[in-house]
C-alpha positions in Angstrom: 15.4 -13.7 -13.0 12.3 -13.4 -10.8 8.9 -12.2 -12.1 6.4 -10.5 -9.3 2.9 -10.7 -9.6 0.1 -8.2 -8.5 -3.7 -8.1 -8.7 -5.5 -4.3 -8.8 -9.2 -4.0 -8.7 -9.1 -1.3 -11.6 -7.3 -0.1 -13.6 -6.4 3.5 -12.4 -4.8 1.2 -9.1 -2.6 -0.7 -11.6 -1.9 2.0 -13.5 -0.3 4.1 -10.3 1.4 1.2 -9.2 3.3 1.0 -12.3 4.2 4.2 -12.5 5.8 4.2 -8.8 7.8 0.9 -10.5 8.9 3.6 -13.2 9.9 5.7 -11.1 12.1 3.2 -9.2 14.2 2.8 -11.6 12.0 -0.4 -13.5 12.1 -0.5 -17.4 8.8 0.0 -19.2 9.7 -3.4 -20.8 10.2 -5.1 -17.6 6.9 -4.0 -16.3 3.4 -5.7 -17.9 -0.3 -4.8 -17.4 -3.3 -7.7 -18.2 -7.1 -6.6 -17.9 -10.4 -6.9 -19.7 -10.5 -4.1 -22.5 -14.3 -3.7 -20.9 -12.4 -2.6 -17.4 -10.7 0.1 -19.1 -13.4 1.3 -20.9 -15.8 1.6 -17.7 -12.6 3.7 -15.9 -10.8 6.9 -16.4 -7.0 6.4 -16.2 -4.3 8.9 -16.8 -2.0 8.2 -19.2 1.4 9.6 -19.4 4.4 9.4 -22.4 5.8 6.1 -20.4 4.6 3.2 -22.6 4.0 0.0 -20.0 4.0 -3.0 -22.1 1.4 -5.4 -22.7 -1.4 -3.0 -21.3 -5.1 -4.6 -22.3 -3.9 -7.5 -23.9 -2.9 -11.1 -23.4 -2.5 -12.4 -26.7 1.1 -11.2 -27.6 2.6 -10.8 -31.2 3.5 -14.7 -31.5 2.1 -15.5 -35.6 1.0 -18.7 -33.7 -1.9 -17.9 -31.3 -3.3 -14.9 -33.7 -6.9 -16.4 -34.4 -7.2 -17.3 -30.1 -9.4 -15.6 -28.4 -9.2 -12.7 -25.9 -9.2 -15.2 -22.6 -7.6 -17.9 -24.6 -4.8 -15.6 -25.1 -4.7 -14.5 -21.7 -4.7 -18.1 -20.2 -1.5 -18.8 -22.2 0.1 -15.8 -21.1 -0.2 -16.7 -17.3 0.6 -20.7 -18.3 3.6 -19.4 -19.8 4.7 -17.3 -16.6 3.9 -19.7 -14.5 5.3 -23.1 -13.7 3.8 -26.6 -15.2 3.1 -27.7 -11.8 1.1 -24.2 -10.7 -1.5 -23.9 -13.2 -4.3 -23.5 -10.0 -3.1 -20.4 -9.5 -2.1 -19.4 -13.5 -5.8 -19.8 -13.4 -6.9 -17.7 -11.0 -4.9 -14.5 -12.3 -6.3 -15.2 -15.7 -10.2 -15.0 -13.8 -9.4 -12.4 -12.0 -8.6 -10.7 -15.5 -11.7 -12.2 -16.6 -13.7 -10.5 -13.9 -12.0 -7.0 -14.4 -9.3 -6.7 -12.4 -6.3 -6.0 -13.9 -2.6 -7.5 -13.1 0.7 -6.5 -13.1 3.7 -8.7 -13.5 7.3 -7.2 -12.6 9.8 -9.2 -13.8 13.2 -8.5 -12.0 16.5 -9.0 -13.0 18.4 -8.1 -9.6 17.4 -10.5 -6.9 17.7 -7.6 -4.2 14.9 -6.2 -5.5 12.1 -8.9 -5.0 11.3 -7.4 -2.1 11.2 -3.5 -3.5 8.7 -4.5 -5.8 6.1 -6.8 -3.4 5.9 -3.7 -1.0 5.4 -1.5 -3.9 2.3 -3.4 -5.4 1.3 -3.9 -1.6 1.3 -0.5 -0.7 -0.8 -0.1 -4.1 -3.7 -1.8 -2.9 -3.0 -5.3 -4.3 -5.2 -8.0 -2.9 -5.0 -11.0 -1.8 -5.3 -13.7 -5.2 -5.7 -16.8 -2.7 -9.0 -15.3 -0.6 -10.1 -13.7 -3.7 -10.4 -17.1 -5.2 -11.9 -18.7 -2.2 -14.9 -16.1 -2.6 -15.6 -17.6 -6.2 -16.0 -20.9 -5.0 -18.4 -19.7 -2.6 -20.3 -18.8 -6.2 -19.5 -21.6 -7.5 -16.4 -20.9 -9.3 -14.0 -24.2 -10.1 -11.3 -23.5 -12.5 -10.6 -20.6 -15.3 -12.4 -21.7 -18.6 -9.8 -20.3 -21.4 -13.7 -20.5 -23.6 -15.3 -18.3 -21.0 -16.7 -14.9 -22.0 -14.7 -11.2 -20.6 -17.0 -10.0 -18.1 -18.9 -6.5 -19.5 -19.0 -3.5 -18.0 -22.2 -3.8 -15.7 -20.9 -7.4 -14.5 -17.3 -5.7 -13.3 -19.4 -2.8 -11.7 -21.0 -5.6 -9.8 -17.8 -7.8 -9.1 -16.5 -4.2 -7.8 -18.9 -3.6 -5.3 -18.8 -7.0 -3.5 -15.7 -5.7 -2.2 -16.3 -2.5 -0.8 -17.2 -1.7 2.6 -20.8 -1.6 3.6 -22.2 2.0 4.7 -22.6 2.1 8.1 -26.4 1.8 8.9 -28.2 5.2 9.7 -29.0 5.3 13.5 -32.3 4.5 14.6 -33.1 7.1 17.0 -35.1 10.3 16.7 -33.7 13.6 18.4 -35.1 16.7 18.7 -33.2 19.6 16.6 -31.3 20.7 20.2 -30.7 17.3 21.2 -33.3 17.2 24.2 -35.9 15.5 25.4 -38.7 15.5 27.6 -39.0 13.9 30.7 -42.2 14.3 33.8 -39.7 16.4 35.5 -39.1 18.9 32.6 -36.7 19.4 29.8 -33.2 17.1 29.7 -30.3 18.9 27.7 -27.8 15.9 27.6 -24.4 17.0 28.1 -21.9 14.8 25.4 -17.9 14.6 25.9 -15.8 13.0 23.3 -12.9 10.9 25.2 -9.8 9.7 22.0 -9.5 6.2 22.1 -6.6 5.3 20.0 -5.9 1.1 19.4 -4.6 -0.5 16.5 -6.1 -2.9 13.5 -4.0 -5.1 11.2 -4.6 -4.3 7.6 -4.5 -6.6 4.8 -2.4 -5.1 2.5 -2.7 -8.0 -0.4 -0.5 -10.9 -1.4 2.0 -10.4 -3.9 3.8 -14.1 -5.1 7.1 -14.7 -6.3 7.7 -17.9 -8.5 11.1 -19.0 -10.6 10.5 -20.3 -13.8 13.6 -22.2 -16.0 14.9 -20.9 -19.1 16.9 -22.3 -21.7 19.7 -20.5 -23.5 22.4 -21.3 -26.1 26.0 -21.9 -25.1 28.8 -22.3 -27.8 32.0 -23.5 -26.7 35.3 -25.1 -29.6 37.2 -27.6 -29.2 40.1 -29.5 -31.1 40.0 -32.4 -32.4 42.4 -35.0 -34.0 41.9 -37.4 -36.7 45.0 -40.2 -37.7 44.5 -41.9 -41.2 46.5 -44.0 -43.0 49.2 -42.7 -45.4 49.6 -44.7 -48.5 52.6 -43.6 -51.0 53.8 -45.4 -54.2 57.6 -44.2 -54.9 59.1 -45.3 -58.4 62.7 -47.1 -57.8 65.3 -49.1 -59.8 67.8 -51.8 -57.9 68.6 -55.2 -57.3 66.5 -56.9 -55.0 67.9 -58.1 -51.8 66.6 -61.4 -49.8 64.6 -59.3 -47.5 63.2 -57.4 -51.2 62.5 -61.6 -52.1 60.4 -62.6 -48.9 57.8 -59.9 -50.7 56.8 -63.1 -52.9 55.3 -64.9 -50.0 53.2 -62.2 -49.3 51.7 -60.8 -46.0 49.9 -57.9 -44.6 50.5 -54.4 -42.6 47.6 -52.9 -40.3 47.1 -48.8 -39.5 45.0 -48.3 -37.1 42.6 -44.7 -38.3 42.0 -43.3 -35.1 39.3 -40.1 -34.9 38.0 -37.6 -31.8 34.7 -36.6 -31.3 33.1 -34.3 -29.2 31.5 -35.5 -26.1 29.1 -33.2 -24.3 28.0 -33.3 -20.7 26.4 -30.7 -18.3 26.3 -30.4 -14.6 23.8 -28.3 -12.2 25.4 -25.8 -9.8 23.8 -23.6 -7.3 25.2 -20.0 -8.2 22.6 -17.8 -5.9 20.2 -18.4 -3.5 17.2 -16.3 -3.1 15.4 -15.6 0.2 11.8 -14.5 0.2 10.3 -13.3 3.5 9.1 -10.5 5.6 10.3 -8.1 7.1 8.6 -6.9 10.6 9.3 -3.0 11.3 7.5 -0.5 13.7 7.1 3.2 13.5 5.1 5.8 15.9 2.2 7.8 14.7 1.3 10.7 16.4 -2.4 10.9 16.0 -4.3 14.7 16.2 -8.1 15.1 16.7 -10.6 17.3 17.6 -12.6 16.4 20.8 -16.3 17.9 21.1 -18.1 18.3 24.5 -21.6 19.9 25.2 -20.9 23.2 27.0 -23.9 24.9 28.9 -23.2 28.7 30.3 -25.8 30.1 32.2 -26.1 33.8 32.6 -28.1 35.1 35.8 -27.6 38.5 34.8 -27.2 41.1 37.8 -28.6 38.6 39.6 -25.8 37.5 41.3 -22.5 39.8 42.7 -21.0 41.9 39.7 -17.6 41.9 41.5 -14.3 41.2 40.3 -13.9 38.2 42.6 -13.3 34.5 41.7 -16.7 33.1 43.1 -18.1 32.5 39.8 -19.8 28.9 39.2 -17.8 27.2 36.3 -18.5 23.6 37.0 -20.2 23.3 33.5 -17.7 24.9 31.9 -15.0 23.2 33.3 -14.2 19.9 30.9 -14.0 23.0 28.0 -11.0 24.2 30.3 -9.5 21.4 31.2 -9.8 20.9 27.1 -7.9 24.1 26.6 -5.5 23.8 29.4 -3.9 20.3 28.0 -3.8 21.8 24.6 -2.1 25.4 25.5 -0.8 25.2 29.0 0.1 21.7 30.3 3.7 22.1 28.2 4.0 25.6 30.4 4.3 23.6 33.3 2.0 23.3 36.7 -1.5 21.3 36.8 -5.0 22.6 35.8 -5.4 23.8 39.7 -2.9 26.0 39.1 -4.8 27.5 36.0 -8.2 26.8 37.0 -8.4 30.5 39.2 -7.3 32.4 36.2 -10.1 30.6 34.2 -12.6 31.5 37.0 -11.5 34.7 36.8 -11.7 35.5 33.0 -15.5 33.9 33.1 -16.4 36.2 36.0 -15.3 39.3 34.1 -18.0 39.2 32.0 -20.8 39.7 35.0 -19.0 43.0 35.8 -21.0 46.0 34.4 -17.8 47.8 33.6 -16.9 45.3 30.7 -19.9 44.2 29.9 -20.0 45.6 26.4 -16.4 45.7 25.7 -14.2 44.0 23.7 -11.1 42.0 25.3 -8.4 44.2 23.9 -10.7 46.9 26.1 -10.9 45.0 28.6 -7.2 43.2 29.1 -4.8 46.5 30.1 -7.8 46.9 33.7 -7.8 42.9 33.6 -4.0 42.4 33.7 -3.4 45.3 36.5 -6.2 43.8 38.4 -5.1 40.2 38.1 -1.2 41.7 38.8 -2.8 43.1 42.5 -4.6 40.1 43.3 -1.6 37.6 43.0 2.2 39.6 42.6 4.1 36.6 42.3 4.7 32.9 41.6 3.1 30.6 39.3 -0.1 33.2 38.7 2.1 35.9 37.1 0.0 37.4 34.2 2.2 36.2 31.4 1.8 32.8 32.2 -1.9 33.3 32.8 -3.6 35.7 30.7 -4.5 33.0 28.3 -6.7 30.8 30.9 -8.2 34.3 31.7 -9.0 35.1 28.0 -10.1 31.8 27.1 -12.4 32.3 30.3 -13.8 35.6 29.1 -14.2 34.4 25.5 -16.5 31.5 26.9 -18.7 33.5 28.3 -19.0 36.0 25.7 -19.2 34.0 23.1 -16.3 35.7 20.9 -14.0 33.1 20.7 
């Protein structure tokens, strides 16, 4: 029998981490919560009809240990789990209780499922009891003290927030509502791309330890076992004696020999299972989606420039939008973003023609297609495999995306 430790922050953390144990198939016997009673008040936990033993005490029902107080109780509770030569780290759970945290201990009867229940408290948020520790000492923490005082509400609040991240710092500089800024020359509108940068960071997922403790338990076994005694018997007879009867007159002596059997008892140690604790390294591919933002500028001349149909127009600053659109919709179609980038030109161009002007694109798509259809009959411009560049084109010039 193995029993698995875990330390949660609060409560609520603790309490979902039991309940996933529940739900694996874990008796609510087999499954123990420890924290300050001042934890529990200062958090909201949901509560369901599964009882989980031991929840917001240490103290137990032994008749013994009844007048011991709250720490005192749970000191013995972790001594007791824990091995004679361990008590360091008995004593850190039974701060970490102290400060608010609360623990769960697993105990687990099947040896194949050690493992189950570390990556279940892991994946719970338990932390690491060893670098928790080492951050007392910084404080100058340097042992539990079973006559220490429960930490109160405001104290835990406190404990809490040493652990959570900082906010990051609000930036420093000063913008102008648009974004620009003026410069001798005139007015600068910065143009801003986002680029995806996707890496990796190792995340501490807590330390959950497995210990063996001995137990003791009654064995009864019979045996048989013989005695000898010596049988004495007086028998009442009437004859002559014979010379052998005579030689009783010069007396003499017989020896029995009482013999008994006792039982002896003697015990030997076998190894009857091993268990192996370790890890286990796996990897997995995550597919990771984002929304990329880039600073687009159109600039509308009017009738200032030709009103044609043509594909002269000047996208250059709305170019990284279509390149944008063209890896998200029409890379998987096949061909490069020169094949798509006319039919882009061509749907921004649209808009500077008078004739569509003030028209909506299902208006303007039945001229647009038979236009587009005259201008290139065949290969990789066909209208079907275009008409979205073109429509994203129009729709970023007209704004009705």
């Amino acid at each position: 029998m193995q029993t698995v430790v875990g330390v949660f922050d609060t409560p609520g953390e603790a309490q979902d981490a039991s309940e996933v144990l529940l739900d694996s198939g874990f008796d609510a016997s087999e499954v123990r919560l420890q924290s300050n009673p001042a934890a529990q008040a200062s958090d909201t936990v949901t509560t369901t009809d599964r009882t989980i033993t031991g929840t917001g005490t240490g103290t137990g029902t032994d008749p013994r240990h009844e007048d011991e107080g709250f720490m005192a109780g749970i000191g013995r509770f972790f001594s007791d789990l824990f091995s004679s030569d361990d008590t360091e780290h008995a004593g850190h759970y039974s701060e970490a209780v102290r400060r608010g945290s609360t623990v769960v201990t697993v105990t687990v009867t099947e040896p194949g499922r050690v493992e189950e229940v570390r990556s279940i408290l892991a994946a719970a948020g338990a932390v690491d009891i060893d670098k928790r520790s080492e951050s007392w000492r910084e404080e100058g923490y340097e042992g539990f003290d079973p006559s220490s005082q429960p930490y109160h509400p405001d104290q835990i609040a406190a404990e809490r927030s040493r652990y959570q991240n900082n906010n990051l710092s609000a930036s420093k500089d000063v913008m102008t509502p648009d974004g620009s800024r003026q410069v001798d020359q005139g007015t600068v509108l910065p143009v801003v791309r986002e680029e995806l940068e996707v890496g990796k960071r190792e995340v501490d997922l807590g330390t959950v330890r497995v210990f063996s403790r001995t137990e003791t338990r009654p064995v009864e076994e019979q045996v048989q076992l013989r005695e000898e005694h010596a049988d004495i018997e007086r028998r009442t007879v009437d004859r002559p004696a014979s010379e052998a009867d005579l030689k009783a007159f010069e007396g003499g002596s017989i020896e029995i020999h009482e013999t008994a059997e006792r039982p002896v008892v003697s015990k030997t140690a076998r190894v009857v299972e091993e268990v192996v604790v370790g890890t286990e390294a796996s990897t997995r591919t995550e597919t990771v989606t984002e929304q990329l933002r880039n600073t687009v500028v159109d600039v509308d001349k009017g009738n200032a420039d030709t009103i044609n149909m043509g594909m002269s127009a000047d996208t250059g600053m709305a170019e990284p939008d279509y390149r944008s659109h063209y890896q998200a919709n029409m890379a998987s179609m096949g061909g490069s973003y020169d094949d798509y980038a006319p039919a882009y030109q061509y749907g921004y161009s649209l808009r500077s023609n008078p004739r569509y002007a003030e028209r909506s694109w299902d208006e303007v798509e039945a001229d647009a297609r038979d236009d587009w259809t005259r201008r290139n009959p065949a290969g990789n411009s066909t209208w079907e495999k275009t008409k979205q560049a073109v429509r994203h084109g129009w729709e970023s010039m007209t704004g009705q995306r």
